[in-house]
KESE-949652 format. One record per atom (N, C-alpha, C): residue number from 1; x, y, z; residue in one letter. Coordinates in pm, 1 decimal, padded with zeros to 6 digits. Each point is the difference from the previous one (the first is absolute). Layout:
REM KESE-949652
(NUM (X Y Z) 'a') ...
END
This chain:
REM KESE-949652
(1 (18521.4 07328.2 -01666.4) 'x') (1 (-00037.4 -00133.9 00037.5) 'x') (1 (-00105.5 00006.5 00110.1) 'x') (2 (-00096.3 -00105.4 00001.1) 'x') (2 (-00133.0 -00029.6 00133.1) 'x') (2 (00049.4 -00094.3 00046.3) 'x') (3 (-00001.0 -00023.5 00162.0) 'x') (3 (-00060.6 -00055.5 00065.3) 'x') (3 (-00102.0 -00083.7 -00046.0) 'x') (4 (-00026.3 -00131.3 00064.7) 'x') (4 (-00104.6 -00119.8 00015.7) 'x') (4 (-00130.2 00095.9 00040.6) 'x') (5 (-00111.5 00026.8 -00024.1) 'x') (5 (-00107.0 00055.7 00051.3) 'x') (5 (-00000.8 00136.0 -00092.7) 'x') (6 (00077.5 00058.0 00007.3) 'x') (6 (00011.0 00167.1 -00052.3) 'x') (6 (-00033.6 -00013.3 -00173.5) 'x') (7 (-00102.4 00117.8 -00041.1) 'x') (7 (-00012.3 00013.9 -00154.9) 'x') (7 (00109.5 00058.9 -00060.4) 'x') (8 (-00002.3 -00009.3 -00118.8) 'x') (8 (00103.6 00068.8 -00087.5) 'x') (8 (-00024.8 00020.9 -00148.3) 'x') (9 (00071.6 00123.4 -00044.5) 'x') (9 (-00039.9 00014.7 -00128.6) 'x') (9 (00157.3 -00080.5 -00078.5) 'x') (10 (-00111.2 -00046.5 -00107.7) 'x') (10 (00140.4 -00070.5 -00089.0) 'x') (10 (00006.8 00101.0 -00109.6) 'x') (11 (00107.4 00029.6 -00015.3) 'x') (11 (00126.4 00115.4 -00038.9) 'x') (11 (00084.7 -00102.9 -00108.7) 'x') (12 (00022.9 00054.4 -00131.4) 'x') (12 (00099.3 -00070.3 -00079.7) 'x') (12 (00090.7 00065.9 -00050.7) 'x') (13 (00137.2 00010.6 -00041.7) 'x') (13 (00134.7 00064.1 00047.0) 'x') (13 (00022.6 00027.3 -00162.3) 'x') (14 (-00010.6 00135.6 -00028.8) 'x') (14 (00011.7 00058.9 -00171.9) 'x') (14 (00156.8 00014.6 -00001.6) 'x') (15 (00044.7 -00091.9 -00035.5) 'x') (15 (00114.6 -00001.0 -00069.6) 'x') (15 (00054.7 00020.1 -00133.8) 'x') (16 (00059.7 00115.1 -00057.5) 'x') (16 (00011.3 00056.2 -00132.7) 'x') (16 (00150.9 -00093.6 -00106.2) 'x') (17 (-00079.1 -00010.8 -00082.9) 'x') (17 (00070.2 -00151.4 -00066.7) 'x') (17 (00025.0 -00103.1 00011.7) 'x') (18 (-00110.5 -00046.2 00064.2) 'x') (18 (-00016.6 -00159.6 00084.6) 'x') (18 (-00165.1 00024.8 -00095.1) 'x') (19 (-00031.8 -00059.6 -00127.8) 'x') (19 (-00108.2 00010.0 -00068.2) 'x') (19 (-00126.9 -00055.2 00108.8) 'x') (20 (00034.4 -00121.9 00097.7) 'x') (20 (-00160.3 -00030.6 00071.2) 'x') (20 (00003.7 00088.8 00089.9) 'x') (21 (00115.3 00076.7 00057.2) 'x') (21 (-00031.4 00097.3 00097.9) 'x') (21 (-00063.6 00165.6 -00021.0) 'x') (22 (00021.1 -00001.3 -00079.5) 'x') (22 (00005.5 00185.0 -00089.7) 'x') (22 (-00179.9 00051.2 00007.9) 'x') (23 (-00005.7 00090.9 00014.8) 'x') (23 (-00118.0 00062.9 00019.5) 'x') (23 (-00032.5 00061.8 -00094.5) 'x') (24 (-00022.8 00077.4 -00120.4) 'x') (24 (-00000.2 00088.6 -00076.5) 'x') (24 (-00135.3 00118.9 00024.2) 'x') (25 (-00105.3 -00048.5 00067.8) 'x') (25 (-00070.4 00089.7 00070.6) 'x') (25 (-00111.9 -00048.9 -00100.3) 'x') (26 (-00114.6 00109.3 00048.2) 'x') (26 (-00144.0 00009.0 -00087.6) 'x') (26 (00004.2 00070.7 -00057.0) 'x') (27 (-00056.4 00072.9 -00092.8) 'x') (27 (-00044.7 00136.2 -00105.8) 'x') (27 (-00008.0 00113.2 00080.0) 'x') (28 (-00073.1 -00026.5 00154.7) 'x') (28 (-00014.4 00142.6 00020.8) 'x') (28 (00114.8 -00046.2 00099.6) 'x') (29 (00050.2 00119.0 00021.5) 'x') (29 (00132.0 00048.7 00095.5) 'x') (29 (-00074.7 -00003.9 00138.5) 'x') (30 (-00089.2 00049.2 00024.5) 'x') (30 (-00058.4 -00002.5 00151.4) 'x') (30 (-00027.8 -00177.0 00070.1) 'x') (31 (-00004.9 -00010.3 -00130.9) 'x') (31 (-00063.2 -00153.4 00072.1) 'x') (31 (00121.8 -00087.2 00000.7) 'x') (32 (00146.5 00046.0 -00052.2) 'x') (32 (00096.8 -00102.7 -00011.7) 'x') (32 (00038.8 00073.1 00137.4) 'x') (33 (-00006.3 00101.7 00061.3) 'x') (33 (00077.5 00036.7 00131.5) 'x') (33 (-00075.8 -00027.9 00124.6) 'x') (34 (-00125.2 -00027.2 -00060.3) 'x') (34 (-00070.6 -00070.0 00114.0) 'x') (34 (00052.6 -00115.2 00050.3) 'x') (35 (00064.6 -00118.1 -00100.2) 'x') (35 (00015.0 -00102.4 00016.8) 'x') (35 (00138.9 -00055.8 00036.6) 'x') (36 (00100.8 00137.2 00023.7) 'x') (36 (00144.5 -00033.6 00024.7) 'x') (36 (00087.6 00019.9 00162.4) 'x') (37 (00008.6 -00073.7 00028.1) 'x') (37 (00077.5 00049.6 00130.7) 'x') (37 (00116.4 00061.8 00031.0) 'x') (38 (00055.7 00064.6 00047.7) 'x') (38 (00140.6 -00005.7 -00009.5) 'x') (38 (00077.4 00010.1 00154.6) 'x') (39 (00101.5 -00078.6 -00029.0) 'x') (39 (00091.0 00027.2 00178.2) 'x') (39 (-00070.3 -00082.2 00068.0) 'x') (40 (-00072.6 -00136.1 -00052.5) 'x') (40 (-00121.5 -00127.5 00075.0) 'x') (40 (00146.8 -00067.9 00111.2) 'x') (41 (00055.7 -00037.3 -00061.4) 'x') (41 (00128.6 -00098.3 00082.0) 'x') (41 (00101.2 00072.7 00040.0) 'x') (42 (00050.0 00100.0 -00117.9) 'x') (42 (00101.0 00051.6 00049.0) 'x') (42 (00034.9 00083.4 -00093.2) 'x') (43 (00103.3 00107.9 -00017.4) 'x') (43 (-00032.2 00129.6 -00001.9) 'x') (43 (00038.3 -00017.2 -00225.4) 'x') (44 (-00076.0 00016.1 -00028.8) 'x') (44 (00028.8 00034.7 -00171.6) 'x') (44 (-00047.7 -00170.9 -00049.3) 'x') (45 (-00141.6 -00058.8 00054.7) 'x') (45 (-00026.3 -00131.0 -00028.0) 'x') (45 (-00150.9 00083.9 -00071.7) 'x') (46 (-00031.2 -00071.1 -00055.8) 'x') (46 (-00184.4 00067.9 -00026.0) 'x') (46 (-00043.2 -00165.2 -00088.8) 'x') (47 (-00160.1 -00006.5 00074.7) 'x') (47 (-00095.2 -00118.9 -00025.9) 'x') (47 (-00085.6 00014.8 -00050.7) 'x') (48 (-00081.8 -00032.4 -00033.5) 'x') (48 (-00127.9 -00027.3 -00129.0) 'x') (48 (-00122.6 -00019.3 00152.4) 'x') (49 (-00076.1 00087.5 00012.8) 'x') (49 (-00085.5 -00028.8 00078.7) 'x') (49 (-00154.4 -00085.8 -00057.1) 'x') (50 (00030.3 -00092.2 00059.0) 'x') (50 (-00150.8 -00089.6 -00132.8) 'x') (50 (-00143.1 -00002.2 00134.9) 'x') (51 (00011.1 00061.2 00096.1) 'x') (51 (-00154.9 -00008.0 00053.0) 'x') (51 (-00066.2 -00081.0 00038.5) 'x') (52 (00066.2 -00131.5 00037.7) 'x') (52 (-00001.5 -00117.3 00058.5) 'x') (52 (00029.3 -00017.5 00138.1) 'x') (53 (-00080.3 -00024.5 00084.9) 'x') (53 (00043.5 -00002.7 00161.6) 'x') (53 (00044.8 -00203.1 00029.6) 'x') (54 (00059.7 00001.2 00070.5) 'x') (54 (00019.7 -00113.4 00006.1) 'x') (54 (00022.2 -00027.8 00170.2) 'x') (55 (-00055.1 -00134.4 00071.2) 'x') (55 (00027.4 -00011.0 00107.7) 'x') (55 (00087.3 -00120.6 00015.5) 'x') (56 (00066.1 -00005.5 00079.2) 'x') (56 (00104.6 -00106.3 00014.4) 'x') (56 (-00016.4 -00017.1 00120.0) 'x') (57 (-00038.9 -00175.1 -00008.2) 'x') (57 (00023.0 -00078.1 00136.2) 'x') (57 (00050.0 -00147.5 00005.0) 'x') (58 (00065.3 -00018.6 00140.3) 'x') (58 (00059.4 -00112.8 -00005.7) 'x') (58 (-00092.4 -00132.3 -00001.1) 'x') (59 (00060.1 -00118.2 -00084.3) 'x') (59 (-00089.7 -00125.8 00005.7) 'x') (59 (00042.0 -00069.2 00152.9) 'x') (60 (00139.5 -00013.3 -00061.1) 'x') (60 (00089.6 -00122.1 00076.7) 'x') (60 (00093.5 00097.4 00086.7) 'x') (61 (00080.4 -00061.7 00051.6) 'x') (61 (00172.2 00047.6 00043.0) 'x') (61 (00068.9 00083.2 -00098.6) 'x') (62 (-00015.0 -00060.2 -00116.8) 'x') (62 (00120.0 00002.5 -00126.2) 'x') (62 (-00079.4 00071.3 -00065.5) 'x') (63 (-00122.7 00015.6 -00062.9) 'x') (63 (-00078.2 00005.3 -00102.7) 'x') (63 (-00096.7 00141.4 00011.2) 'x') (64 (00094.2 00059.9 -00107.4) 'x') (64 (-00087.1 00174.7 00011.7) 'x') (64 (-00115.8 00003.1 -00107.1) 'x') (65 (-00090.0 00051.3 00021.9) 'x') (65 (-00071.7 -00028.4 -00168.4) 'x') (65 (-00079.3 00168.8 00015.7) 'x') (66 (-00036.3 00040.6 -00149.4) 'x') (66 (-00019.6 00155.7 -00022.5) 'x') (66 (-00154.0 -00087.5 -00057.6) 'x') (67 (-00118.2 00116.8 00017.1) 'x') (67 (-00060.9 -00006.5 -00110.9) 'x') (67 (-00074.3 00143.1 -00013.7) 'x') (68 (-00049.6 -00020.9 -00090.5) 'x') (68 (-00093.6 00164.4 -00061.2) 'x') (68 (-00109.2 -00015.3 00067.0) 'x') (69 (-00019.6 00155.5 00090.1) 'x') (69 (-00088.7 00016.4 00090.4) 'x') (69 (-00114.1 00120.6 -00060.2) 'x') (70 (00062.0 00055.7 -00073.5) 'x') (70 (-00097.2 00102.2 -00087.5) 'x') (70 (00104.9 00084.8 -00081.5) 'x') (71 (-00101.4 00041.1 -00086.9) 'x') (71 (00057.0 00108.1 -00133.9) 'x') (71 (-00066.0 00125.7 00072.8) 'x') (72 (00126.8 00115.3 00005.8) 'x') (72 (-00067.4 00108.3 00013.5) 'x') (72 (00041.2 00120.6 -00078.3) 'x') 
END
């Protein structure tokens, strides 16, 4: 998780037999291990790294808002 001000990469959580979560990888093997995390939250979790930085800052009191700050 970020902080108001702080960038972040958005990370999506490969979950095996959850069909929108599942990863099955690319053709080449190098490039599917490029893209996997593992132990991100906590220990035996692994995420889909998509290369998206995102900064998050506060509007209001209440009101958090994310947006896409660059593809890298």
């Amino acid at each position: 998780m970020i902080c108001a001000g702080e960038p972040g990469l958005l990370v999506g959580k490969i979950v095996k037999g959850q069909p929108l979560r599942e990863f099955d990888g690319y053709a080449s093997v190098e490039a599917t291990k490029k893209k996997i995390a593992y132990n991100v939250f906590k220990k035996g979790d692994c995420y889909f790294l998509t290369g998206e930085m995102f900064l998050k800052f506060k509007l209001a009191a209440t009101l958090d808002v994310s947006f896409c700050w660059v593809q890298i």
